[in-house]
GUMAR-216012 format. One line per field, with one value per residue: residue number from 1; x, y, z of N, C-alpha, C in turn. Coordinates in pm, 1 decimal, padded with zeros to 6 digits. Atoms other than C-alpha are relative to their C-alpha. Example, Ala and Ser with C-alpha at 12.3 -4.5 7.8 and 13.67 -1.06 7.14 Angstrom:
GUMAR-216012
resi (1:2)
n.px (00089.0:-00082.0)
n.py (-00119.0:-00119.0)
n.pz (00000.0:-00006.0)
ca.px (01230.0:01367.0)
ca.py (-00450.0:-00106.0)
ca.pz (00780.0:00714.0)
c.px (00090.0:-00077.0)
c.py (00120.0:00109.0)
c.pz (00000.0:00073.0)
//
This chain:
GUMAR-216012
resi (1:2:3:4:5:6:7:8:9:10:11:12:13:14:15:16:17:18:19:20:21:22:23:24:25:26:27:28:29:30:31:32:33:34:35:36:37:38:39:40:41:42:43:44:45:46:47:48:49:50:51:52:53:54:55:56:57:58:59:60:61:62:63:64:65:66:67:68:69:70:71:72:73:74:75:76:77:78:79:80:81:82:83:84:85:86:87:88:89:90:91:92:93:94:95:96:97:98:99:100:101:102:103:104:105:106:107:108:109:110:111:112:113:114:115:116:117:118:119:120:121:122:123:124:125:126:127:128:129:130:131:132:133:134:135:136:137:138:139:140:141:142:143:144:145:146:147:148:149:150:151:152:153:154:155:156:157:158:159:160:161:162:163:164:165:166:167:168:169:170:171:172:173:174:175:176:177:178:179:180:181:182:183:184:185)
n.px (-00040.3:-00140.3:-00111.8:-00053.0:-00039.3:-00095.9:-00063.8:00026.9:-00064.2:-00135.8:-00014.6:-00027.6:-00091.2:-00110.9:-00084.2:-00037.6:-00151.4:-00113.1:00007.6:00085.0:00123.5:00167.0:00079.3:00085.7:00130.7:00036.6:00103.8:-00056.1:00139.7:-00006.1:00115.6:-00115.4:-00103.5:-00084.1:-00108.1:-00012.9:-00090.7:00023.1:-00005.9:-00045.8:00116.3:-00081.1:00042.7:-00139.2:-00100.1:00032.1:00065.3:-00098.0:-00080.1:00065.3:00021.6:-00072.8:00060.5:00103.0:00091.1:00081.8:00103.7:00071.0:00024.7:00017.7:00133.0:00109.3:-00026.4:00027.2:00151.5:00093.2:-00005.1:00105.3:00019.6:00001.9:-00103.6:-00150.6:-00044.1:-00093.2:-00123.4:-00041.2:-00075.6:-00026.3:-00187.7:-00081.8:-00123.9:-00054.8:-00125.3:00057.3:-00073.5:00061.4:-00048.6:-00010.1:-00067.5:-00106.5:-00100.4:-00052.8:00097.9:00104.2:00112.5:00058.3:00024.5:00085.7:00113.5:00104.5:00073.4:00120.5:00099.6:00060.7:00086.1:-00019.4:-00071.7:-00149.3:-00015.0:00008.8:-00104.8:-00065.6:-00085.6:-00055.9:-00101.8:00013.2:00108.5:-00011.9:00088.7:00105.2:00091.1:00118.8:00132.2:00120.3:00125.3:00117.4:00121.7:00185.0:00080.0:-00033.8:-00161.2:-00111.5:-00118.3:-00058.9:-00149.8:-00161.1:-00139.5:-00070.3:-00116.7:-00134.0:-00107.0:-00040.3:00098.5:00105.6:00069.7:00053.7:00064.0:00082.4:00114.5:00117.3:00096.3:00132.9:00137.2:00126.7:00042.3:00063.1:-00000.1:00011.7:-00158.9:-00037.9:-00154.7:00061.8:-00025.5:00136.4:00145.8:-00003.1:00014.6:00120.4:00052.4:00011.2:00146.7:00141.3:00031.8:-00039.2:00080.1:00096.7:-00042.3:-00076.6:-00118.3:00021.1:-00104.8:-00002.8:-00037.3:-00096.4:00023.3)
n.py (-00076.9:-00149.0:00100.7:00038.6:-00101.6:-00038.8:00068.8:-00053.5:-00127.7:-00020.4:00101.8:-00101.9:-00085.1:00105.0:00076.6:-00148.2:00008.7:-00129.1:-00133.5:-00115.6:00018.9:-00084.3:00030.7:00091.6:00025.3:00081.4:00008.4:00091.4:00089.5:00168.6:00078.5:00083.5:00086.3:00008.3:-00125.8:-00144.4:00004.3:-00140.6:-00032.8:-00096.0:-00062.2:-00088.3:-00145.0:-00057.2:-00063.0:-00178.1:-00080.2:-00053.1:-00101.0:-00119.5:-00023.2:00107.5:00102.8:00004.5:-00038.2:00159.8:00048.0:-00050.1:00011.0:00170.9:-00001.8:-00106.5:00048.8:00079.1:-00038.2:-00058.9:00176.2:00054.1:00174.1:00048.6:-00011.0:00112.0:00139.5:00046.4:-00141.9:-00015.8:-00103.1:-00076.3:-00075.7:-00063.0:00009.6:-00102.7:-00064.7:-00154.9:-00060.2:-00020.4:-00096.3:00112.9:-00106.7:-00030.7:00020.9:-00121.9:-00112.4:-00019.6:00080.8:00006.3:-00122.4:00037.6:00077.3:-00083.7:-00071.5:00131.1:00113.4:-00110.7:-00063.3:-00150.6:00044.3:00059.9:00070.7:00109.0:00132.3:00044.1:-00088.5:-00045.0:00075.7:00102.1:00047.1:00112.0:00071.6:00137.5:00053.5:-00000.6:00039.2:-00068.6:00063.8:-00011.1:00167.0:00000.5:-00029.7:-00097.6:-00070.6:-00036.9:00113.9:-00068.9:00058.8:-00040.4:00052.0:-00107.2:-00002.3:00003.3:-00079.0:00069.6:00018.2:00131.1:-00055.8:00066.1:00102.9:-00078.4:00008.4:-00062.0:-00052.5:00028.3:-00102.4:-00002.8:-00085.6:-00062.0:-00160.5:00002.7:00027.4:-00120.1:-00005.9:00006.5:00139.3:00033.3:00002.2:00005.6:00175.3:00009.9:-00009.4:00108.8:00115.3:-00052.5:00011.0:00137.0:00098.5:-00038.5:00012.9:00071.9:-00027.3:00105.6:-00050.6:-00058.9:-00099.5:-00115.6:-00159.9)
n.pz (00116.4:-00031.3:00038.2:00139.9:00095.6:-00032.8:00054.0:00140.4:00049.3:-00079.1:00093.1:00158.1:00025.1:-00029.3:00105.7:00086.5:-00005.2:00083.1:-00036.7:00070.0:00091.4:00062.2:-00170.6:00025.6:-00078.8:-00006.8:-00095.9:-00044.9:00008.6:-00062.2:-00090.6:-00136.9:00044.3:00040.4:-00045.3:00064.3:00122.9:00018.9:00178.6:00011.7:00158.3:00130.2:-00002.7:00102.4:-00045.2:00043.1:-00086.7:-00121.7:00062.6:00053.7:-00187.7:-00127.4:-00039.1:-00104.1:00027.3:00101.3:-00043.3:00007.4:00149.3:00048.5:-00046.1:00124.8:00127.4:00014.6:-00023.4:00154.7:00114.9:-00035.6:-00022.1:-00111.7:-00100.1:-00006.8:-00114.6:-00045.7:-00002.3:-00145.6:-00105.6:00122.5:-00117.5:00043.5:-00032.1:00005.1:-00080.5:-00074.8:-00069.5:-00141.0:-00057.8:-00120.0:-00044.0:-00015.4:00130.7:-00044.2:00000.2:00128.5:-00013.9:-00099.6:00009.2:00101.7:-00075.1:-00100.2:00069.3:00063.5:-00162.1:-00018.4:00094.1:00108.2:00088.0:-00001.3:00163.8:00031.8:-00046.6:00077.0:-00024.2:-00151.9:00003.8:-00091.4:00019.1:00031.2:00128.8:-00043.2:00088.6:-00048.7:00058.4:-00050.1:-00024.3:-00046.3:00011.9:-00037.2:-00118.7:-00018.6:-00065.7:00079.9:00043.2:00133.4:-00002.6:00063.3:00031.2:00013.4:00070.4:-00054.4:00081.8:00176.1:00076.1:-00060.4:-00053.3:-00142.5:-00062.2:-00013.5:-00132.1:00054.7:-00080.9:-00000.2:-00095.3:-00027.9:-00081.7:00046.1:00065.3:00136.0:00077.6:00055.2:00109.7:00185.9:00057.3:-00013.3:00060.5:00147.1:00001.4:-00043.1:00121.7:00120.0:-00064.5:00014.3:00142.6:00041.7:-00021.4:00050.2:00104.7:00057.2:00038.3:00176.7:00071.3:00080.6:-00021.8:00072.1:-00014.6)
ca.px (-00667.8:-00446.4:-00179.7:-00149.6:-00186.4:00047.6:00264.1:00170.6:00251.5:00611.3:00669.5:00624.1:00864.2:01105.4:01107.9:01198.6:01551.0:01617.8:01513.9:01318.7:01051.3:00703.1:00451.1:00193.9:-00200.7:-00281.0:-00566.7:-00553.8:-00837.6:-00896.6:-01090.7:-01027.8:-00903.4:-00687.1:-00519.3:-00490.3:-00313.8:-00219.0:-00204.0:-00125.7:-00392.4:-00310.4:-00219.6:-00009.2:00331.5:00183.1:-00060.1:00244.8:00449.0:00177.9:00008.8:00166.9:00145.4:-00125.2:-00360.5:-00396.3:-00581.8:-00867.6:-00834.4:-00865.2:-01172.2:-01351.6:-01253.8:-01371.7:-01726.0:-01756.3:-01705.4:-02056.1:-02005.3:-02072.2:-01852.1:-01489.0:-01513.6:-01351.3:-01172.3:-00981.9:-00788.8:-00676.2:-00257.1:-00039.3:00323.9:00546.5:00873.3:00872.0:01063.9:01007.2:01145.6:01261.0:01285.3:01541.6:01761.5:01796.0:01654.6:01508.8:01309.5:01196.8:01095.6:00904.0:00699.4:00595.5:00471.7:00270.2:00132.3:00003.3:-00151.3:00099.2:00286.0:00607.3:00832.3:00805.8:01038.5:01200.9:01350.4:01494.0:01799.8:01847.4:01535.8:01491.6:01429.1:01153.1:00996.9:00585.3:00319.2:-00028.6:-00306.3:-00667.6:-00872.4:-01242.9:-01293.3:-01131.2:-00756.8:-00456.2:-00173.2:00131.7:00489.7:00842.1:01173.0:01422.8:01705.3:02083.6:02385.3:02454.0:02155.1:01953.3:01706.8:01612.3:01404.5:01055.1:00826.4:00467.1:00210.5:-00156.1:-00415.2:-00738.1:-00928.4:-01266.0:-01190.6:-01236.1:-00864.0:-00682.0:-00382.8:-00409.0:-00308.5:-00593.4:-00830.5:-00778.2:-00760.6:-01112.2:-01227.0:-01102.2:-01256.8:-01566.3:-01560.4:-01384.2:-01633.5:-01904.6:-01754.7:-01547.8:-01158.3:-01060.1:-00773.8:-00922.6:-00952.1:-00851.5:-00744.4)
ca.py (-01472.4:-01191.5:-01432.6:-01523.6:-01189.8:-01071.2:-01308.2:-01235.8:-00895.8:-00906.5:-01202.6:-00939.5:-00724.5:-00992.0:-01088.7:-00729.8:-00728.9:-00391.8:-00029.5:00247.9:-00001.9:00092.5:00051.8:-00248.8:-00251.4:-00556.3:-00764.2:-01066.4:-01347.5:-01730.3:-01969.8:-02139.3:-02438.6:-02306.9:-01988.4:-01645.5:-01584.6:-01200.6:-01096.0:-00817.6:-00597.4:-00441.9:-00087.3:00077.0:00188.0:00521.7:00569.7:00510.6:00783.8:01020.5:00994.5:00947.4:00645.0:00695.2:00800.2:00472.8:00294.9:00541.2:00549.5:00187.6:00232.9:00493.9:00253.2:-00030.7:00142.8:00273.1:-00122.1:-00182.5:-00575.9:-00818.9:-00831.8:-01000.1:-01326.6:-01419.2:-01088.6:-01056.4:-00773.3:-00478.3:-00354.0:-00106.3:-00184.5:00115.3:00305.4:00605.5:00792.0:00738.5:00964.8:00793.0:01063.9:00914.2:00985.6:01368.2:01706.7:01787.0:01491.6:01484.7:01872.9:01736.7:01473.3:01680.3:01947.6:01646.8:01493.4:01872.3:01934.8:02221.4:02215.6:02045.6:01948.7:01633.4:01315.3:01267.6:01627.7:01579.3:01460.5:01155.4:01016.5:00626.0:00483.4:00185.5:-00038.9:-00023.1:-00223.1:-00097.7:-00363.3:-00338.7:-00675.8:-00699.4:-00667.0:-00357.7:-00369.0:-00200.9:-00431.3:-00228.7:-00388.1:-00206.9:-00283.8:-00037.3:00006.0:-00076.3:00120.8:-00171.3:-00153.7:-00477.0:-00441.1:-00540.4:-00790.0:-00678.7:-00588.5:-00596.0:-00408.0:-00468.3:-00194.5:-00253.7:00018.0:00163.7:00490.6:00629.1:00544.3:00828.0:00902.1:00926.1:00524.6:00401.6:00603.0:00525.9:00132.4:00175.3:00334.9:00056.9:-00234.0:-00064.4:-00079.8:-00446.4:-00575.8:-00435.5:-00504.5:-00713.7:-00712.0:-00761.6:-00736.9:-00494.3:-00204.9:00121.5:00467.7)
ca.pz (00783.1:00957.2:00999.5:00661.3:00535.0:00704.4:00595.0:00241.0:00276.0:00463.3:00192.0:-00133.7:-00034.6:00114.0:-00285.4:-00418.7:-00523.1:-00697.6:-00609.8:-00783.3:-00958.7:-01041.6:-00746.3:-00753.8:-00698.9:-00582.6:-00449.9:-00239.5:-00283.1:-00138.7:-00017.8:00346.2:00170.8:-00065.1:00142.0:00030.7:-00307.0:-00353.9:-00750.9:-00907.8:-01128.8:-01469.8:-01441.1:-01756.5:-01692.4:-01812.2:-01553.0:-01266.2:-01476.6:-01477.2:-01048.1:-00763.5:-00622.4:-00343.1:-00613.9:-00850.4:-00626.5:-00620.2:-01009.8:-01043.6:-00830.3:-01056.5:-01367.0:-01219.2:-01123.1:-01483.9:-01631.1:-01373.5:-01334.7:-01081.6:-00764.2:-00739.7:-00540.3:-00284.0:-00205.9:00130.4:00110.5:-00161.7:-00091.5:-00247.0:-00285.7:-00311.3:-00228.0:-00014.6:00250.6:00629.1:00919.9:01267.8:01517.0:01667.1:01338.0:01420.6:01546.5:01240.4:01183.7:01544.9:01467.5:01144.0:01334.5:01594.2:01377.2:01164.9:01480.6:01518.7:01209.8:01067.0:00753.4:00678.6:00399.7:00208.3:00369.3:00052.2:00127.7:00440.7:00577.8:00777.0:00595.1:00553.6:00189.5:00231.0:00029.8:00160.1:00115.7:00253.9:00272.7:00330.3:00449.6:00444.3:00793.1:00798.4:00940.1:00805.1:00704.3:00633.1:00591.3:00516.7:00455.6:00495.8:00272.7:00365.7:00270.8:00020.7:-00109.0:00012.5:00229.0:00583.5:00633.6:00618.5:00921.9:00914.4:01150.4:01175.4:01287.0:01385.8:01488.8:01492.9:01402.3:01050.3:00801.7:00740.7:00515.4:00109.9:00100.7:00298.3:00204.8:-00172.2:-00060.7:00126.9:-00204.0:-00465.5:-00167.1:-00182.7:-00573.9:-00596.6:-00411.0:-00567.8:-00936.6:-01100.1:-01159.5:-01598.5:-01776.3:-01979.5:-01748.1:-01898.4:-01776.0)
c.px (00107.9:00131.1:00030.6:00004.8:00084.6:00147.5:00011.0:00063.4:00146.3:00038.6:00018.4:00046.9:00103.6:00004.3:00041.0:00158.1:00088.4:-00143.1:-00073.0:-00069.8:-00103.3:-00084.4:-00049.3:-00135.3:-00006.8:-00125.5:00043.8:-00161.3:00049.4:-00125.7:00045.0:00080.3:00104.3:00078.5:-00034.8:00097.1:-00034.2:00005.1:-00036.2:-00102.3:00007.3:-00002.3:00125.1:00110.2:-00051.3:-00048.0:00098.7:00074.4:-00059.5:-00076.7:00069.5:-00095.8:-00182.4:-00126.4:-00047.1:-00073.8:-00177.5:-00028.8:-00062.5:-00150.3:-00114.5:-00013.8:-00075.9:-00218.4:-00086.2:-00064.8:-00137.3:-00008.9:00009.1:00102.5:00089.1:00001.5:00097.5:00124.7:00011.9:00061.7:00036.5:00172.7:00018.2:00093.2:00066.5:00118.3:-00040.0:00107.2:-00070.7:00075.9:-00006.7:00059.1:00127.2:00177.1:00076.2:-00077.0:-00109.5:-00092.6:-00074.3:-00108.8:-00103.4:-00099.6:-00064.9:-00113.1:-00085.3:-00114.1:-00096.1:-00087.9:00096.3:00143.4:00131.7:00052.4:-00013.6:00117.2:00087.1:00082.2:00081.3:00157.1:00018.8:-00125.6:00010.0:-00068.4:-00050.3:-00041.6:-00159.8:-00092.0:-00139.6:-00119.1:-00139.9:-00073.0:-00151.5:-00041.3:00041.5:00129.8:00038.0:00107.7:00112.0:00161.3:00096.7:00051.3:00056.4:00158.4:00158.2:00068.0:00027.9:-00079.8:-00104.5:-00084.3:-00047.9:-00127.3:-00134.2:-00086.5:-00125.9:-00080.3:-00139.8:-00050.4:-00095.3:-00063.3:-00160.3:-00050.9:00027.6:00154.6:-00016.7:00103.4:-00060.3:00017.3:-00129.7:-00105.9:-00044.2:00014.6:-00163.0:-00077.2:-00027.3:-00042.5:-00115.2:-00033.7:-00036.7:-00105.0:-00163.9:-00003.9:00085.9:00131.2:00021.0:00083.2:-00052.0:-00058.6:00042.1:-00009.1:-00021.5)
c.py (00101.6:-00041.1:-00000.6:00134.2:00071.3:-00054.1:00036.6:00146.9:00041.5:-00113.1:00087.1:00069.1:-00088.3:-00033.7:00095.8:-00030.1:00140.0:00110.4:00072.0:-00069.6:00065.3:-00076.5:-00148.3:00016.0:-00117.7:-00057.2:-00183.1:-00085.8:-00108.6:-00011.0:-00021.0:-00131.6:00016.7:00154.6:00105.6:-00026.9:00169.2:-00033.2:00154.0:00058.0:00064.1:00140.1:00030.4:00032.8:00154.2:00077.7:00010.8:00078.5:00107.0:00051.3:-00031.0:-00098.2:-00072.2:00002.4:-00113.3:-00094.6:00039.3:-00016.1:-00097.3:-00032.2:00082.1:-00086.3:-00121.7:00020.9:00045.8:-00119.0:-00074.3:-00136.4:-00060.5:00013.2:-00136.5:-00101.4:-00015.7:00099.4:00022.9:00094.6:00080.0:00041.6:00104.2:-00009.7:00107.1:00023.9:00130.7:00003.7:-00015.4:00098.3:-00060.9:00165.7:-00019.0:00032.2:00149.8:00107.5:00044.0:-00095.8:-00024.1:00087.8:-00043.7:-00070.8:00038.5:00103.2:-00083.3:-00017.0:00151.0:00100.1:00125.5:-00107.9:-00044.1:-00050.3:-00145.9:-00129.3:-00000.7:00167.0:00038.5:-00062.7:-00123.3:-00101.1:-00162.6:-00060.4:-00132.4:-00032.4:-00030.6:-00067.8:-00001.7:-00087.1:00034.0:-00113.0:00057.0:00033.9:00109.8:00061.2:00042.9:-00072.3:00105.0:-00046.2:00103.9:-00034.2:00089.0:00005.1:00004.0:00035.6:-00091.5:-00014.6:-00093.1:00090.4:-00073.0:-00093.6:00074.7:-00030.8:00061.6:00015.7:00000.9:00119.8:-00013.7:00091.4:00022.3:00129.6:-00021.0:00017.0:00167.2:-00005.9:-00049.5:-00164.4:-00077.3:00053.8:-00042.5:-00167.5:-00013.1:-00004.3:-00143.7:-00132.4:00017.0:-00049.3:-00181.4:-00098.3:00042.8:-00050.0:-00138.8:00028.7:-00031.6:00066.0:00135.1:00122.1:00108.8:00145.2:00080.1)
c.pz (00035.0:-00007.2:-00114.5:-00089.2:00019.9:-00057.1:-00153.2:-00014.4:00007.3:-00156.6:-00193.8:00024.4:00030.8:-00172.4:-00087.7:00013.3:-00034.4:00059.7:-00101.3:-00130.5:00049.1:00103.9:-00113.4:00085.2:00023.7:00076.5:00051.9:00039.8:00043.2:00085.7:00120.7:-00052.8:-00091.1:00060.3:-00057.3:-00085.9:-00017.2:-00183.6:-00010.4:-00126.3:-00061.0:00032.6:-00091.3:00108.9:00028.0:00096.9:00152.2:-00052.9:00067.2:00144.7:00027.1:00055.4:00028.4:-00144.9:-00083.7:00091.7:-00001.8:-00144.4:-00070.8:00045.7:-00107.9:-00149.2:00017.7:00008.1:-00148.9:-00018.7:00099.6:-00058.5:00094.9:00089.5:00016.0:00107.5:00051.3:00076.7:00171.8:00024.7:-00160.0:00077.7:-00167.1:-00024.6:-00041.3:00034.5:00056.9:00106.4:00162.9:00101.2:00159.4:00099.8:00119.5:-00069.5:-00003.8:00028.3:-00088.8:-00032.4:00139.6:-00009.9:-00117.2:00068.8:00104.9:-00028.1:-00071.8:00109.8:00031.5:-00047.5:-00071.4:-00127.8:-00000.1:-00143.1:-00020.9:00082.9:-00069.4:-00020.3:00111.6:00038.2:00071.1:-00026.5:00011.7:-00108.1:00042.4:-00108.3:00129.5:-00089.3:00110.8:-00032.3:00069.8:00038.8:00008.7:00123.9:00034.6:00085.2:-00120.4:00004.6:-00039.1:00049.8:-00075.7:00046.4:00034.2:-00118.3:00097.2:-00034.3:-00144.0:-00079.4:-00020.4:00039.1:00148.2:-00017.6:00030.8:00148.5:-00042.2:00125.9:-00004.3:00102.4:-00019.0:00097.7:-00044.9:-00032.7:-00155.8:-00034.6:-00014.1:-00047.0:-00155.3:-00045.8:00046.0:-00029.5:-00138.8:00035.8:00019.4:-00123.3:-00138.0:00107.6:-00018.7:-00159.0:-00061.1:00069.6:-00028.7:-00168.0:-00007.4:-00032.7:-00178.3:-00009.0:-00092.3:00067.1:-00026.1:00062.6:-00075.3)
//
Protein backbone atom coordinates (compact mmCIF):
# COMPACT_ATOMS: atom_id res chain seq x y z
CA UNK A 1 0.00 0.00 0.00
CA UNK A 2 2.78 2.75 0.70
CA UNK A 3 3.90 2.45 -2.73
CA UNK A 4 0.80 3.14 -4.25
CA UNK A 5 -0.08 5.78 -1.99
CA UNK A 6 2.51 7.45 -2.49
CA UNK A 7 2.04 7.40 -5.84
CA UNK A 8 -1.47 8.59 -5.42
CA UNK A 9 -0.42 11.41 -3.61
CA UNK A 10 2.66 12.83 -5.84
CA UNK A 11 0.03 11.98 -8.81
CA UNK A 12 -2.80 14.74 -7.37
CA UNK A 13 -0.71 17.38 -7.40
CA UNK A 14 1.24 16.37 -10.62
CA UNK A 15 -2.52 17.07 -12.11
CA UNK A 16 -2.96 20.67 -10.58
CA UNK A 17 -2.57 23.14 -13.28
CA UNK A 18 -3.50 26.58 -11.82
CA UNK A 19 -2.65 28.28 -8.44
CA UNK A 20 -4.64 29.73 -5.54
CA UNK A 21 -7.58 26.93 -5.71
CA UNK A 22 -9.56 25.82 -2.78
CA UNK A 23 -7.86 23.00 -0.67
CA UNK A 24 -9.28 19.32 -0.91
CA UNK A 25 -10.29 16.75 1.96
CA UNK A 26 -9.91 13.66 0.70
CA UNK A 27 -10.04 10.00 1.57
CA UNK A 28 -8.43 7.16 -0.14
CA UNK A 29 -10.26 3.58 -0.13
CA UNK A 30 -9.63 -0.05 -2.02
CA UNK A 31 -9.56 -3.36 -2.03
CA UNK A 32 -6.19 -5.47 -2.88
CA UNK A 33 -7.69 -6.29 -6.15
CA UNK A 34 -8.86 -3.23 -7.26
CA UNK A 35 -5.93 -0.63 -5.86
CA UNK A 36 -6.42 2.41 -3.96
CA UNK A 37 -8.77 5.07 -5.49
CA UNK A 38 -8.36 8.58 -3.64
CA UNK A 39 -11.81 10.80 -3.85
CA UNK A 40 -12.61 13.82 -2.83
CA UNK A 41 -15.39 14.59 0.09
CA UNK A 42 -18.01 17.38 -0.13
CA UNK A 43 -16.96 20.40 1.70
CA UNK A 44 -18.85 23.93 0.68
CA UNK A 45 -16.82 26.55 -0.84
CA UNK A 46 -18.08 28.49 2.23
CA UNK A 47 -16.58 26.49 4.80
CA UNK A 48 -12.86 26.89 2.83
CA UNK A 49 -13.67 30.82 2.82
CA UNK A 50 -14.42 30.92 6.33
CA UNK A 51 -11.17 28.23 8.23
CA UNK A 52 -8.02 27.85 7.37
CA UNK A 53 -7.18 25.05 5.76
CA UNK A 54 -5.59 22.83 8.58
CA UNK A 55 -8.84 23.12 10.40
CA UNK A 56 -11.55 21.36 7.95
CA UNK A 57 -10.42 18.19 8.51
CA UNK A 58 -11.16 18.24 12.21
CA UNK A 59 -14.59 19.85 11.23
CA UNK A 60 -15.46 17.16 8.93
CA UNK A 61 -14.62 14.92 11.84
CA UNK A 62 -17.06 16.52 14.41
CA UNK A 63 -19.83 16.44 11.45
CA UNK A 64 -19.27 13.17 10.66
CA UNK A 65 -19.53 11.98 14.53
CA UNK A 66 -22.79 13.99 14.90
CA UNK A 67 -24.43 11.94 11.55
CA UNK A 68 -23.49 8.52 14.14
CA UNK A 69 -23.42 5.84 11.19
CA UNK A 70 -21.65 2.80 10.53
CA UNK A 71 -17.92 2.92 9.54
CA UNK A 72 -16.51 3.79 5.89
CA UNK A 73 -15.18 0.59 4.25
CA UNK A 74 -12.32 0.00 3.00
CA UNK A 75 -10.52 3.19 4.14
CA UNK A 76 -6.67 3.40 3.71
CA UNK A 77 -5.77 6.67 4.22
CA UNK A 78 -7.47 10.42 4.88
CA UNK A 79 -5.07 13.57 2.91
CA UNK A 80 -5.36 17.21 2.73
CA UNK A 81 -4.42 18.94 -0.44
CA UNK A 82 -3.44 22.53 -0.03
CA UNK A 83 -1.19 25.57 -0.87
CA UNK A 84 1.12 26.99 1.61
CA UNK A 85 4.51 28.57 2.06
CA UNK A 86 7.70 26.54 2.87
CA UNK A 87 11.17 28.00 4.03
CA UNK A 88 14.58 26.24 2.76
CA UNK A 89 17.29 27.48 4.93
CA UNK A 90 19.46 27.41 2.42
CA UNK A 91 17.38 30.38 0.68
CA UNK A 92 18.73 33.07 3.20
CA UNK A 93 19.76 34.24 6.75
CA UNK A 94 16.50 35.01 7.70
CA UNK A 95 14.85 31.88 6.98
CA UNK A 96 17.72 29.91 8.47
CA UNK A 97 17.10 32.38 11.66
CA UNK A 98 13.24 31.37 11.43
CA UNK A 99 13.88 27.58 11.47
CA UNK A 100 16.11 27.56 14.14
CA UNK A 101 13.98 29.51 16.38
CA UNK A 102 10.89 26.87 15.33
CA UNK A 103 13.07 23.84 15.91
CA UNK A 104 13.39 25.68 19.47
CA UNK A 105 10.04 26.28 20.35
CA UNK A 106 10.04 30.35 20.24
CA UNK A 107 7.88 32.50 18.24
CA UNK A 108 8.22 33.45 14.67
CA UNK A 109 6.41 35.05 11.85
CA UNK A 110 4.17 33.27 9.51
CA UNK A 111 6.14 31.80 6.04
CA UNK A 112 3.80 33.52 3.92
CA UNK A 113 5.50 36.76 5.46
CA UNK A 114 8.86 36.18 4.76
CA UNK A 115 11.14 36.67 2.08
CA UNK A 116 12.78 34.06 0.08
CA UNK A 117 9.75 31.82 0.96
CA UNK A 118 8.72 28.87 -1.46
CA UNK A 119 4.97 28.73 -2.73
CA UNK A 120 3.93 24.78 -2.72
CA UNK A 121 1.22 22.92 -3.55
CA UNK A 122 0.86 20.13 -0.28
CA UNK A 123 -0.81 17.24 0.15
CA UNK A 124 -0.72 15.60 3.74
CA UNK A 125 -1.94 11.95 3.93
CA UNK A 126 -2.76 9.78 6.77
CA UNK A 127 -2.86 5.70 6.17
CA UNK A 128 -4.36 3.34 8.61
CA UNK A 129 -1.32 2.07 9.90
CA UNK A 130 -0.27 5.26 10.87
CA UNK A 131 2.44 6.92 8.44
CA UNK A 132 2.56 10.40 7.18
CA UNK A 133 2.44 10.76 3.41
CA UNK A 134 3.20 14.30 2.49
CA UNK A 135 4.00 15.42 -1.20
CA UNK A 136 4.88 19.09 -2.61
CA UNK A 137 5.50 20.72 -5.59
CA UNK A 138 7.12 23.86 -5.60
CA UNK A 139 6.21 26.63 -7.75
CA UNK A 140 8.41 27.97 -10.79
CA UNK A 141 8.93 31.52 -11.77
CA UNK A 142 6.55 30.68 -14.75
CA UNK A 143 4.24 29.48 -12.79
CA UNK A 144 4.19 25.51 -13.31
CA UNK A 145 5.27 23.55 -10.89
CA UNK A 146 8.03 21.04 -10.17
CA UNK A 147 7.39 17.82 -10.29
CA UNK A 148 6.05 16.60 -7.10
CA UNK A 149 8.07 14.84 -4.26
CA UNK A 150 6.61 12.66 -1.79
CA UNK A 151 8.02 11.68 1.78
CA UNK A 152 6.78 8.97 4.01
CA UNK A 153 7.14 9.02 7.92
CA UNK A 154 6.74 6.32 10.00
CA UNK A 155 7.29 6.80 13.39
CA UNK A 156 6.21 5.83 16.77
CA UNK A 157 6.07 8.96 18.28
CA UNK A 158 2.84 10.91 18.82
CA UNK A 159 1.88 13.37 15.11
CA UNK A 160 2.37 16.72 15.63
CA UNK A 161 1.54 19.82 13.56
CA UNK A 162 -2.25 21.24 13.08
CA UNK A 163 -2.44 18.97 9.62
CA UNK A 164 -1.87 15.69 11.20
CA UNK A 165 -3.38 16.06 14.05
CA UNK A 166 -6.73 17.12 12.39
CA UNK A 167 -6.12 13.99 9.82
CA UNK A 168 -5.70 11.55 12.98
CA UNK A 169 -8.97 13.17 14.19
CA UNK A 170 -11.23 12.80 10.89
CA UNK A 171 -9.44 8.74 10.62
CA UNK A 172 -10.56 8.18 13.92
CA UNK A 173 -14.14 9.45 12.98
CA UNK A 174 -14.12 7.93 9.20
CA UNK A 175 -13.54 4.86 10.46
CA UNK A 176 -15.84 4.80 13.00
CA UNK A 177 -18.73 6.47 10.72
CA UNK A 178 -19.69 6.76 7.51
CA UNK A 179 -18.74 9.30 4.65
CA UNK A 180 -22.44 11.04 2.73
CA UNK A 181 -22.95 13.54 0.51
CA UNK A 182 -25.08 15.12 2.79
CA UNK A 183 -22.72 16.24 5.44
CA UNK A 184 -23.31 19.72 6.64
CA UNK A 185 -21.36 22.44 8.48
Amino acid sequence: MNEQLEHLCAARLDARTEWDEQPELLVVQGRRRDGLQMRRLPVPDSVWDSVSAPDVPRLYAQAVILGGAPPMRDLAAVALRCEGYALNSDSSPQADEVIRRRLAGGSTPRNADLPDRIEQRMLTALGIDGRVYFASADRRSDGGADPAVTKVHATDRPMTGRIPTALDALLTALRAHPVSDQIGF
